[in-house]
N, CA and C of each residue as an Amber inpcrd file, in Angstrom:
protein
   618
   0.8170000  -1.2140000   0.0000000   0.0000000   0.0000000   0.0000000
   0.8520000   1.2660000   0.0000000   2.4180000   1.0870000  -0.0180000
   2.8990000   2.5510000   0.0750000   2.6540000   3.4150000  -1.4450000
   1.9780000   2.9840000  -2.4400000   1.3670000   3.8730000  -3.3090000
   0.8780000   4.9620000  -2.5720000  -0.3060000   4.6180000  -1.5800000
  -1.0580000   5.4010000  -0.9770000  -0.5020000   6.5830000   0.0390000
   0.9520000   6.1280000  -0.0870000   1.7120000   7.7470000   0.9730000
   2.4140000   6.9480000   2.4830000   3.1630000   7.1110000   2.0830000
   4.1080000   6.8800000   3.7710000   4.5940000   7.8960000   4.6910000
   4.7790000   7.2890000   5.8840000   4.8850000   8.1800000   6.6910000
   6.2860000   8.1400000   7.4430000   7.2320000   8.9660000   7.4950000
   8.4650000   9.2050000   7.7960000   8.2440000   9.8300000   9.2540000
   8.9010000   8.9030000  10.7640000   8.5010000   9.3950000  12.1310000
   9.9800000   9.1030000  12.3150000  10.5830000  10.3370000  12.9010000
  11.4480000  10.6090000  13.8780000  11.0390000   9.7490000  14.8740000
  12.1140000   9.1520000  15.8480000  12.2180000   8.0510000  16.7930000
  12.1000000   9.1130000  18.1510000  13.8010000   9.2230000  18.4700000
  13.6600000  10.4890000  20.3420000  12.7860000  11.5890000  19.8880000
  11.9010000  11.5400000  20.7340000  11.0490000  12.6750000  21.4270000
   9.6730000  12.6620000  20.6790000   9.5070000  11.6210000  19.6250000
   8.1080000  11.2270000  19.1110000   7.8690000   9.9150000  19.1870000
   8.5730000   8.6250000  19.1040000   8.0810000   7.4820000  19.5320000
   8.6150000   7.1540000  21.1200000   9.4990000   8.0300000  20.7400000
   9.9450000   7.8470000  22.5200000  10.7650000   8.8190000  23.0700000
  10.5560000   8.6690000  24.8170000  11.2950000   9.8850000  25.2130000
  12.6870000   9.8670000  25.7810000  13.0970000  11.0770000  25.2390000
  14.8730000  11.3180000  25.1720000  14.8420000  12.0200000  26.6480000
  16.3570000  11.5270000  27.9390000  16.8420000  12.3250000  28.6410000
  17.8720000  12.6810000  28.2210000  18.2640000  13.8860000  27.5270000
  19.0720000  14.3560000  26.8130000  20.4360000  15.0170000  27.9920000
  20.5650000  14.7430000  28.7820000  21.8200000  15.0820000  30.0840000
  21.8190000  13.4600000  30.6530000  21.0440000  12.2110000  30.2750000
  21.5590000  11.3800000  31.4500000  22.9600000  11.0640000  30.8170000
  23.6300000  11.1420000  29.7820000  24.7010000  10.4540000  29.5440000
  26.1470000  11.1860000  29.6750000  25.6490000  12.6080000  29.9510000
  26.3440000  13.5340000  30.3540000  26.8920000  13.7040000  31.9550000
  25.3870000  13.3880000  32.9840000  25.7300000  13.0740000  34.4350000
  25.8660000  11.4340000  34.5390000  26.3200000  10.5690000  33.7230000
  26.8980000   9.1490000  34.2310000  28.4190000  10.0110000  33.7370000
  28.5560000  10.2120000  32.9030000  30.1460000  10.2410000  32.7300000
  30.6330000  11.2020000  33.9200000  30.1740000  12.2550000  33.7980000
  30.2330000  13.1920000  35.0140000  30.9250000  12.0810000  36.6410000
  30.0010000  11.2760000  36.7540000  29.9870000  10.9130000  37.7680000
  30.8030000   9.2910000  37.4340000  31.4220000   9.1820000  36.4590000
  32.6140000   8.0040000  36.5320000  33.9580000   8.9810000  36.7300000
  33.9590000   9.5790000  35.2180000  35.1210000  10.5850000  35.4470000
  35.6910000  11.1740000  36.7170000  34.4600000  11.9640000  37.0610000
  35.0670000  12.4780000  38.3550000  35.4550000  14.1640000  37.8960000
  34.9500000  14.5400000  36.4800000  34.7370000  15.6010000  36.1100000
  33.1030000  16.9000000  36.1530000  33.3280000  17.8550000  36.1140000
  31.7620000  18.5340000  36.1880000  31.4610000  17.8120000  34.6930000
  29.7130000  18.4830000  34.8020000  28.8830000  18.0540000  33.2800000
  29.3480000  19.1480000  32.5610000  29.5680000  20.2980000  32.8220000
  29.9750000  21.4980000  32.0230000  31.0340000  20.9480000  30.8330000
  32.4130000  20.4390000  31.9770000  33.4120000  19.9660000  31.1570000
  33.0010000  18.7430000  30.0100000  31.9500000  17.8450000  30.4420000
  31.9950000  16.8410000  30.0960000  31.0840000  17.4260000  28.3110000
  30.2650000  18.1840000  28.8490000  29.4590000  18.6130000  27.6210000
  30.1140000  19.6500000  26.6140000  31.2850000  20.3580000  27.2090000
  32.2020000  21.0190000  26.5390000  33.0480000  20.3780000  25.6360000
  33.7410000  19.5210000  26.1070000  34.5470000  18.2140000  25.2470000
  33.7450000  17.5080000  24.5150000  32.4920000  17.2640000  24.7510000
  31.0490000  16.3720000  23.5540000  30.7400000  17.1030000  22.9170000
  30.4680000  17.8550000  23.2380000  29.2410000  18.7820000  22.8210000
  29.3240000  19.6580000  21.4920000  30.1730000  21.1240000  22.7300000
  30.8080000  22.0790000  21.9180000  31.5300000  21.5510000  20.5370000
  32.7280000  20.9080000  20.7090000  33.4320000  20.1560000  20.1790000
  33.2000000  19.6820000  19.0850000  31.8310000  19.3190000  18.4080000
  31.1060000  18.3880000  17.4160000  31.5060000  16.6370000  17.3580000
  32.1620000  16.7140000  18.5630000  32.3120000  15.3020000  18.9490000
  31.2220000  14.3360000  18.5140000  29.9160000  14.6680000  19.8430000
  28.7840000  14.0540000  19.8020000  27.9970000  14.2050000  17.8020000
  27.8510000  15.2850000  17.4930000  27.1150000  15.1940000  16.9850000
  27.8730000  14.6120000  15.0510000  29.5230000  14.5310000  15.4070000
  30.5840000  13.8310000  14.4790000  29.8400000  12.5400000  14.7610000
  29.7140000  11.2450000  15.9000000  29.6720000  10.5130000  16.0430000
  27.7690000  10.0820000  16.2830000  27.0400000  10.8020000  15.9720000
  25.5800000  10.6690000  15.1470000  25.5320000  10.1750000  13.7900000
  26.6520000  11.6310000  12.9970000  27.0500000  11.5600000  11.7590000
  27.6580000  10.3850000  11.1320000  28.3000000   9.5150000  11.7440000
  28.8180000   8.3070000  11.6460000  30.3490000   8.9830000  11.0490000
  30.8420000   9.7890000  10.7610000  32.0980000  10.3460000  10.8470000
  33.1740000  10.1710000  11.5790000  32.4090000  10.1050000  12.7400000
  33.5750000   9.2620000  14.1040000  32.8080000   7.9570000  14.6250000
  33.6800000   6.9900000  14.6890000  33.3200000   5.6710000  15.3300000
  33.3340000   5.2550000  16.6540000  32.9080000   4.2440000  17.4450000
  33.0490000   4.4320000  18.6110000  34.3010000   4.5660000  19.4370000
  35.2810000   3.6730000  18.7610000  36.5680000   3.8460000  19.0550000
  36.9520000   4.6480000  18.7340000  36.7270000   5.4520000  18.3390000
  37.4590000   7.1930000  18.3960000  37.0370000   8.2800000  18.9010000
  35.5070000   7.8140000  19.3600000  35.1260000   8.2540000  20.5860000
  35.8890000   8.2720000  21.8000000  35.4260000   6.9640000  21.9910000
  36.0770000   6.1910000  23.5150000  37.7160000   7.1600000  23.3930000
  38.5380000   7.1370000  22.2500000  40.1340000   7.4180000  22.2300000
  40.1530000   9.3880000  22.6950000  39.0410000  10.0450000  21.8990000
  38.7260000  11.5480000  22.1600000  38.3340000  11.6320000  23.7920000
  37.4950000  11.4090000  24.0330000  37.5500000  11.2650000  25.1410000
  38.0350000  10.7610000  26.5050000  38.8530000   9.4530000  26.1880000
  39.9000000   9.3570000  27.1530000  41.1570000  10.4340000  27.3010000
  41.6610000  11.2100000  25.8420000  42.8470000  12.0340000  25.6310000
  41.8400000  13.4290000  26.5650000  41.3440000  13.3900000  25.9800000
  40.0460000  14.6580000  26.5720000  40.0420000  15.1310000  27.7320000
  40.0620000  14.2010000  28.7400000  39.0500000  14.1850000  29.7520000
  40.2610000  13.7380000  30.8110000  41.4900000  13.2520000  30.1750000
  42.5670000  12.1440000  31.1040000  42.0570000  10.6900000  31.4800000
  41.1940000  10.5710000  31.1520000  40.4340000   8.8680000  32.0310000
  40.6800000   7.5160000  30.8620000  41.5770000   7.4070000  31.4380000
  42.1020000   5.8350000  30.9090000  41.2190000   4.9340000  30.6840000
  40.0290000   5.0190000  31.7450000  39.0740000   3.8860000  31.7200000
  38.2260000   3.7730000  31.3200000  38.0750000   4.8160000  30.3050000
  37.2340000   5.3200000  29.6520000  36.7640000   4.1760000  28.4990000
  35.7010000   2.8390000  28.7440000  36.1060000   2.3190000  27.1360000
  34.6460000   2.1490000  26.0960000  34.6520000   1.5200000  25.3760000
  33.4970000   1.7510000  23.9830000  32.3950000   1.2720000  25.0960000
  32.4410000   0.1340000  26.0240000  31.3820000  -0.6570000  26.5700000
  30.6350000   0.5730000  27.6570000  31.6020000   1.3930000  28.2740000
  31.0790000   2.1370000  29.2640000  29.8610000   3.1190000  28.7550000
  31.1460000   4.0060000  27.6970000  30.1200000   4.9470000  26.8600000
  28.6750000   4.1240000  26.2780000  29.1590000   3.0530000  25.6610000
  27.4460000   2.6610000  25.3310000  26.1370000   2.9650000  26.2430000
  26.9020000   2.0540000  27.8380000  26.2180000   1.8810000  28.9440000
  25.6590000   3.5570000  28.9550000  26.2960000   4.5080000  28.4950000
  25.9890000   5.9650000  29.0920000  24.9880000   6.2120000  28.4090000
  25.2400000   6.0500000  26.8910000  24.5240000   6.7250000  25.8190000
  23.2440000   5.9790000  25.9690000  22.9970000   4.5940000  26.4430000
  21.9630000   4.2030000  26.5420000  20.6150000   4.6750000  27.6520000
  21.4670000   5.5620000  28.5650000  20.7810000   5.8130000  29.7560000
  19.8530000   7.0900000  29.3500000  19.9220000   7.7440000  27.9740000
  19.2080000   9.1750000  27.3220000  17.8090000   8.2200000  26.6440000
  17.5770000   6.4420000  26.7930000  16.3320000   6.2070000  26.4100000
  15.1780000   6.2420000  27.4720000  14.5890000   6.7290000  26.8390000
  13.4830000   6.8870000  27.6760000  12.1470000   5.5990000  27.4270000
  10.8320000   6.5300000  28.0010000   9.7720000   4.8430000  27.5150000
   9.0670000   5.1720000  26.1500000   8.8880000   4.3440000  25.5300000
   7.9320000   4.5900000  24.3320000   6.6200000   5.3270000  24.4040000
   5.8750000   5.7290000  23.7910000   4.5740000   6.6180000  23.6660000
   3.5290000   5.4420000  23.1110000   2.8000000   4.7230000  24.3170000
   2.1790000   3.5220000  23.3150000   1.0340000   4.2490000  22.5530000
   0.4890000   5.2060000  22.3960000  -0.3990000   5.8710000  21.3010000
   0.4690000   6.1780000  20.1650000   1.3250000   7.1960000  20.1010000
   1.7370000   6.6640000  18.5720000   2.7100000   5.4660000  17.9930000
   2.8910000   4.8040000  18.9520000   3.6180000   3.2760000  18.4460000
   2.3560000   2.4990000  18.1120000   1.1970000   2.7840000  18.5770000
   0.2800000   1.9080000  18.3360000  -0.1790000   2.2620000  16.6850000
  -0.3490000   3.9680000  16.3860000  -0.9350000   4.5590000  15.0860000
   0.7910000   3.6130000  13.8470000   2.0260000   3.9500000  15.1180000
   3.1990000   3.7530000  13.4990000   2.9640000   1.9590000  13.5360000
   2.5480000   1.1480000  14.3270000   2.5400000  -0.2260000  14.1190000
   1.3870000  -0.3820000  13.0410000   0.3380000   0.4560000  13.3750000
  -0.1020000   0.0260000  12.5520000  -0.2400000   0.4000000  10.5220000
   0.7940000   1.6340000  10.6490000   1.2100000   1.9370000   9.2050000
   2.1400000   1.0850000   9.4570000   2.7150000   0.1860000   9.5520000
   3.9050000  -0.8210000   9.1920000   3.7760000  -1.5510000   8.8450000
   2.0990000  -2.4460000   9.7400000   1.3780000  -3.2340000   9.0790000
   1.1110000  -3.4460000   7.3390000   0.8910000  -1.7740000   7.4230000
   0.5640000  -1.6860000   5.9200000   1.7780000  -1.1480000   4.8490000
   3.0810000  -1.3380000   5.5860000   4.3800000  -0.9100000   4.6770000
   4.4910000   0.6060000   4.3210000   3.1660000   1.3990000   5.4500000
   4.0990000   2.7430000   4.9920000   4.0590000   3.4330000   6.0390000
   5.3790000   2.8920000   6.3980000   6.1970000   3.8390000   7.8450000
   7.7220000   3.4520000   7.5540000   8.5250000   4.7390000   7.4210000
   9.4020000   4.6810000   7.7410000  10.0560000   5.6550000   8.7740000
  11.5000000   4.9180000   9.5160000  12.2780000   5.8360000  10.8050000
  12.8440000   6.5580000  10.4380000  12.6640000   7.7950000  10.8400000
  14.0130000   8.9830000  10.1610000  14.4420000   9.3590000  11.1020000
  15.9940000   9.0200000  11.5540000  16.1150000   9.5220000  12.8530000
  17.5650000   9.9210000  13.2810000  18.1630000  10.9140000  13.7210000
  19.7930000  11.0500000  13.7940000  20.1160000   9.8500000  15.1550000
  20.7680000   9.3350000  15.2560000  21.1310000   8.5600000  15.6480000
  22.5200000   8.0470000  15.5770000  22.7670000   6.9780000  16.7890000
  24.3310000   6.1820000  16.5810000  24.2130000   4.9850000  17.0200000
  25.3870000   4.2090000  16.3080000  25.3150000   2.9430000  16.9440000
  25.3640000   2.2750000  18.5040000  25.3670000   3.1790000  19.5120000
  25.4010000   2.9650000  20.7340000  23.5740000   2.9980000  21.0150000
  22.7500000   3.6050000  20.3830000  21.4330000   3.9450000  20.3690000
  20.7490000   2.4740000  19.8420000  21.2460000   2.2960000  18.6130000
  20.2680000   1.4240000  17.4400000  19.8680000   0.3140000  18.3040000
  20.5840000  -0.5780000  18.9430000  19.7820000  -2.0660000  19.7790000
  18.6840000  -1.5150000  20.3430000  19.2330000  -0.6950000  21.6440000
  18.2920000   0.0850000  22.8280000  16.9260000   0.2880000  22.1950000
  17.3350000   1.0060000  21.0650000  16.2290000   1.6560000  20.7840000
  15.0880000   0.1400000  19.8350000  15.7640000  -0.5180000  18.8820000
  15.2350000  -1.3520000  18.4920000  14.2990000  -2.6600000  19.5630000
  14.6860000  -2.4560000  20.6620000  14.1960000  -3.2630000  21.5490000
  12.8390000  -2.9990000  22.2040000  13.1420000  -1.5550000  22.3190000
  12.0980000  -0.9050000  23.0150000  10.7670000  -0.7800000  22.0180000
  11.1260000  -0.4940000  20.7040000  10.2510000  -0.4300000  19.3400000
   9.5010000  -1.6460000  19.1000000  10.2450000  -2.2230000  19.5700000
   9.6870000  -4.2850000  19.0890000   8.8150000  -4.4680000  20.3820000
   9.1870000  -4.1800000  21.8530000   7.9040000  -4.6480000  22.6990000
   6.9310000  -3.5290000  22.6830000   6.7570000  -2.7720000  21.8230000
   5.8200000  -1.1540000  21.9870000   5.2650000  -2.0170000  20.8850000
   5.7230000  -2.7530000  19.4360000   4.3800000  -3.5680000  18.7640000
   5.1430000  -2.8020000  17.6860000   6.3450000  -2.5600000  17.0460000
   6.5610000  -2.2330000  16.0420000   7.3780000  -3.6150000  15.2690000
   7.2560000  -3.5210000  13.9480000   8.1010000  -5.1130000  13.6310000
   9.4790000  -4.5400000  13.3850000  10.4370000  -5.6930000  13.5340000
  11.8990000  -5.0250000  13.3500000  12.2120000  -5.0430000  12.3790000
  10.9210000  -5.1900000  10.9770000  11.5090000  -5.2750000   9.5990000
  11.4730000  -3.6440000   9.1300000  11.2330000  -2.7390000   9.9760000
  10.8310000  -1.2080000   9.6600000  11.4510000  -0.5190000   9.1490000
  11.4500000  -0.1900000   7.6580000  12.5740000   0.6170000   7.0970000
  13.3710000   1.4280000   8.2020000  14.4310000   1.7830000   8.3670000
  14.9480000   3.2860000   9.1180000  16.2150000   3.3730000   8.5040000
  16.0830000   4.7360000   8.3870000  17.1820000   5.7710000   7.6580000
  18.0030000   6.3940000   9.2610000  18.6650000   5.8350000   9.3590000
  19.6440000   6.5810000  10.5870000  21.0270000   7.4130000  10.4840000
  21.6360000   8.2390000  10.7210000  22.3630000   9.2330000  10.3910000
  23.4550000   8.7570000  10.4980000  23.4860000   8.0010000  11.3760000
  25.5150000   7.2920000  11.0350000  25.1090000   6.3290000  10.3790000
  24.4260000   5.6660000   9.8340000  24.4330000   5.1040000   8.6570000
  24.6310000   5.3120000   7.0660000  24.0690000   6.6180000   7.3240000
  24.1530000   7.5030000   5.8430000  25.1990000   8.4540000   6.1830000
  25.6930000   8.7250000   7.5140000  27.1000000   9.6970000   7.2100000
  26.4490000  11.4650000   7.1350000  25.4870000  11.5370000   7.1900000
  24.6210000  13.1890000   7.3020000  24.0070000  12.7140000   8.3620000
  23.0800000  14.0790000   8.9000000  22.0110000  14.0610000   9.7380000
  21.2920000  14.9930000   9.3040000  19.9970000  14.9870000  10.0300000
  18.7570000  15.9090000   9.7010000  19.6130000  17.1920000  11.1290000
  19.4090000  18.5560000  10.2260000  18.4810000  18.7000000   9.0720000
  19.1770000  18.8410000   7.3540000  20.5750000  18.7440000   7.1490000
  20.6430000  18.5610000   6.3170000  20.3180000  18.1360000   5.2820000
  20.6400000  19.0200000   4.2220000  19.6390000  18.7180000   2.6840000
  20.1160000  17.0900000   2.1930000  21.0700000  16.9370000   2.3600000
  21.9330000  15.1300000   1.7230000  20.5620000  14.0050000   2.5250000
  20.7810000  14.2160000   4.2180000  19.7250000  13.5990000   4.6920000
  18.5330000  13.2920000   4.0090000  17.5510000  14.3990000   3.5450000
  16.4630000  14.6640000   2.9020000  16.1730000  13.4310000   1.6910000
  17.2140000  13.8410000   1.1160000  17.8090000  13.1810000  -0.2200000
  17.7110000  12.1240000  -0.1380000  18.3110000  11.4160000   1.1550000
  18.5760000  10.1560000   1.2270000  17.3470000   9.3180000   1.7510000
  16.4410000  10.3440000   2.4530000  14.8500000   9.5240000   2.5750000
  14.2790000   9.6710000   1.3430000  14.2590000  10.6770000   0.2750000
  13.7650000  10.2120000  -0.5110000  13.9980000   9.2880000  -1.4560000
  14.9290000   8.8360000  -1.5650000  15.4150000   7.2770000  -2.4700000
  15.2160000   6.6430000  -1.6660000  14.9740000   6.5720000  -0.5580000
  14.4910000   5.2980000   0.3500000  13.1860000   5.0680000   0.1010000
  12.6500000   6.0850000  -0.0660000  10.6410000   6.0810000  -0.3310000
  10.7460000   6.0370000  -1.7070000  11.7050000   5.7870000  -2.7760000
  11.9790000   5.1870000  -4.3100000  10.2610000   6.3700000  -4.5440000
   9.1610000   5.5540000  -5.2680000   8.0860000   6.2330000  -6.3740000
   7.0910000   6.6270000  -4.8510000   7.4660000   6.2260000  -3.6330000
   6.1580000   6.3950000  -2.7290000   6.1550000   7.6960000  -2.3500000
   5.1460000   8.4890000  -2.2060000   4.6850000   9.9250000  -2.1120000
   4.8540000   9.8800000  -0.2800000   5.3180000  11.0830000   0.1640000
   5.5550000  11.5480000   1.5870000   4.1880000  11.9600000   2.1240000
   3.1400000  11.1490000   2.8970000   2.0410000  12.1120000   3.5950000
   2.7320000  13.0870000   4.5350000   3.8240000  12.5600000   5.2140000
   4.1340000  13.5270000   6.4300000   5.5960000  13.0240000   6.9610000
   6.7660000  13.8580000   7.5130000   7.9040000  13.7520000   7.6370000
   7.1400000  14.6170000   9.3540000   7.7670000  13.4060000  10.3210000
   7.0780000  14.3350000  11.4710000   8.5090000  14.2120000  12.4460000
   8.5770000  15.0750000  13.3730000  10.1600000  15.7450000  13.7920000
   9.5650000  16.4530000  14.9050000  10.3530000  16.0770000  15.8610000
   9.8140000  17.3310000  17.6110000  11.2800000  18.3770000  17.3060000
  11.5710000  18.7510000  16.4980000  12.9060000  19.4430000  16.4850000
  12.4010000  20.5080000  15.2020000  12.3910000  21.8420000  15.5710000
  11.7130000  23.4790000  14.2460000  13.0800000  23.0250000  13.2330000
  14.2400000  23.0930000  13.7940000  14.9050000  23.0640000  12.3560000
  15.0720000  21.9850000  11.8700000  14.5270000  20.8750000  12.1430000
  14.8670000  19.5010000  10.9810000  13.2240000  19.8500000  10.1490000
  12.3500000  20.3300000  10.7950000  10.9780000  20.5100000  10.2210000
  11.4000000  21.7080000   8.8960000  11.9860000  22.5680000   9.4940000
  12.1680000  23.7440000   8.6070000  13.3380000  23.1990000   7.4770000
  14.3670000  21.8240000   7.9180000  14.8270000  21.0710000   6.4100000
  13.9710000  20.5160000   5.5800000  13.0130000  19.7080000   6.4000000
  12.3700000  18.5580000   5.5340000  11.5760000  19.4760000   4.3500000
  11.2680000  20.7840000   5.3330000   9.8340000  21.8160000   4.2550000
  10.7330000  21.9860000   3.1040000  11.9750000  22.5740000   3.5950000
  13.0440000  23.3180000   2.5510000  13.6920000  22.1880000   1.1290000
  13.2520000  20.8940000   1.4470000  13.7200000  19.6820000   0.4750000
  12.4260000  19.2800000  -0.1990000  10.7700000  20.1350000   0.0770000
  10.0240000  19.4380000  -0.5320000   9.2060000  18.5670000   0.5550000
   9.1630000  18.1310000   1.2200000   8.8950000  17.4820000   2.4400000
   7.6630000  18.0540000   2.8210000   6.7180000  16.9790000   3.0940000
   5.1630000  17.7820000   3.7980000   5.5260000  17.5340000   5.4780000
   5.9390000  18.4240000   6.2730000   6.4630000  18.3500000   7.3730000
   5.0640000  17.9860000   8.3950000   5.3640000  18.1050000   9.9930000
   4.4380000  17.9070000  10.7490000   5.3940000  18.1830000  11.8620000
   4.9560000  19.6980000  12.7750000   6.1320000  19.4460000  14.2500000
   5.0180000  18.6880000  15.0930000   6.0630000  17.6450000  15.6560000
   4.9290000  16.8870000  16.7230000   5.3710000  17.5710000  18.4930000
   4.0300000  17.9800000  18.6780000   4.1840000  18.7290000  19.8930000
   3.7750000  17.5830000  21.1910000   2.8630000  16.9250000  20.4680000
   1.9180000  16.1170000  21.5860000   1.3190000  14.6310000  20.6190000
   1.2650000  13.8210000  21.7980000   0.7070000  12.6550000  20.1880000
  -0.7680000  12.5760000  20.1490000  -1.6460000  13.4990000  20.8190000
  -2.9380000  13.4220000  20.5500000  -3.2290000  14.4680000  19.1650000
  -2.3100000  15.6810000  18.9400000  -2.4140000  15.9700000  17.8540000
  -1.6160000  15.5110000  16.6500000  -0.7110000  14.9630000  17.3640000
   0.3610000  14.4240000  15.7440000  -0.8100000  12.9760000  15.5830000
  -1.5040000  11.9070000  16.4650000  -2.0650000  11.2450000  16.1310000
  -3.0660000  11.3930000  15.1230000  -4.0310000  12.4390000  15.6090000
  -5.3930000  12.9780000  14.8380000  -4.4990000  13.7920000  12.8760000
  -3.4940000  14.0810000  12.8530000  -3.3400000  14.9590000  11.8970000
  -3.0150000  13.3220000  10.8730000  -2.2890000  12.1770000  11.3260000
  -1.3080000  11.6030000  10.6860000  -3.2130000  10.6540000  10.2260000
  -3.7360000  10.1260000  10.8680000  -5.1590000   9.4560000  11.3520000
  -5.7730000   9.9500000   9.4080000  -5.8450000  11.4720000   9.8470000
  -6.3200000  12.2700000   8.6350000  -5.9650000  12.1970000   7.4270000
  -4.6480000  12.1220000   7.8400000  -3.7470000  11.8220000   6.3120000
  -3.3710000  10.5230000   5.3120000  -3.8470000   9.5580000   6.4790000
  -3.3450000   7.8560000   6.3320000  -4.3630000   7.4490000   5.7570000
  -6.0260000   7.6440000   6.4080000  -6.8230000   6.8780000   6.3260000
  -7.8550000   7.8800000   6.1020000  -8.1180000   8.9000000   5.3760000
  -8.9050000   9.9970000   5.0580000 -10.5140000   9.5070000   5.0730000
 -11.4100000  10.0490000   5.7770000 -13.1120000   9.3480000   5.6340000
 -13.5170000   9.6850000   4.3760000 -14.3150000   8.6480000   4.3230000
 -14.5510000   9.0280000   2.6120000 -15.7840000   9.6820000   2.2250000
């Protein structure tokens, strides 16, 4: 049925919720450094958002941040353990609306992301009722992130001849890329209205 229009859902902060500092106060509190420093060396840096990009790997993470920070003990297994602690619980109302466009083959994940994320998150997606055959476009996979125009690009050869009902994003400037590439955007504020708008668009009354 993806003739009929698919739907492109951002993962943190619309199928599920992001603590965007827990991985900042675990390191904080192995290191033995403030979060300031810790988010200064990630953050500022384009560390973190190099290693979304898939540009930096985990081991060159783990290596930046041990030189970084001084902490020897710093290794790929810990950071995972950290990065995993920013998942939050799923939203079973719209996992219930994207299970059931999956059902029908038109849902796909658009989501910046890294490989310390992808299990976590795939786990949590699969007992919320999503199947793990779900297209997703993830940003260290493709080497860009949203909101970049390449990103854009790269969901649309993923959706090959299928028409976009809605590219939906809790983030103004990946919304203000997707519009800027052509993209019928949607900011999701809440899932009783991103539910009712997507509801409208999927399955229109006749």
């Amino acid at each position: 049925m993806r003739e009929t229009g698919v739907v492109a859902l951002d993962i943190g902060g619309v199928l599920l919720t992001t603590i965007d500092d827990a991985h900042l106060k675990n390191l904080a509190q192995i290191t033995g450094h403030p979060v300031a420093q810790i988010t200064e060396v990630l953050h500022h840096s384009g560390l973190y958002d190099g290693f979304d990009a898939g540009r930096v790997d985990a081991d060159q993470l783990a290596a930046r941040l041990r030189d970084s920070l001084g902490s020897p003990d710093l290794t790929v297994d810990i950071l995972a353990q950290a990065w995993n602690l920013m998942l939050g619980e799923t939203d079973p109302v719209l996992c219930a609306l994207a299970a059931r466009l999956a059902a029908e083959d038109r849902l796909v994940l658009a989501t910046n992301s890294n490989p310390f994320h992808a299990e976590g998150v795939r786990l949590r997606l699969e007992a919320a009722g999503l199947p793990a055959e779900v297209p997703v476009l993830a940003s260290y996979a493709v080497k860009v992130g949203k909101p970049d125009p390449a990103y854009f690009r790269a969901l649309r050869e993923m959706l090959g001849d299928a028409p976009c009902l809605a590219f939906v994003d809790d983030r103004e400037r990946n919304i203000a890329g997707a519009t800027a590439t052509g993209f019928p955007a949607w900011h999701h504020r809440d899932a009783e209205s991103t539910v009712a708008h997507l509801k409208a668009l999927a399955w229109p009354a006749p």
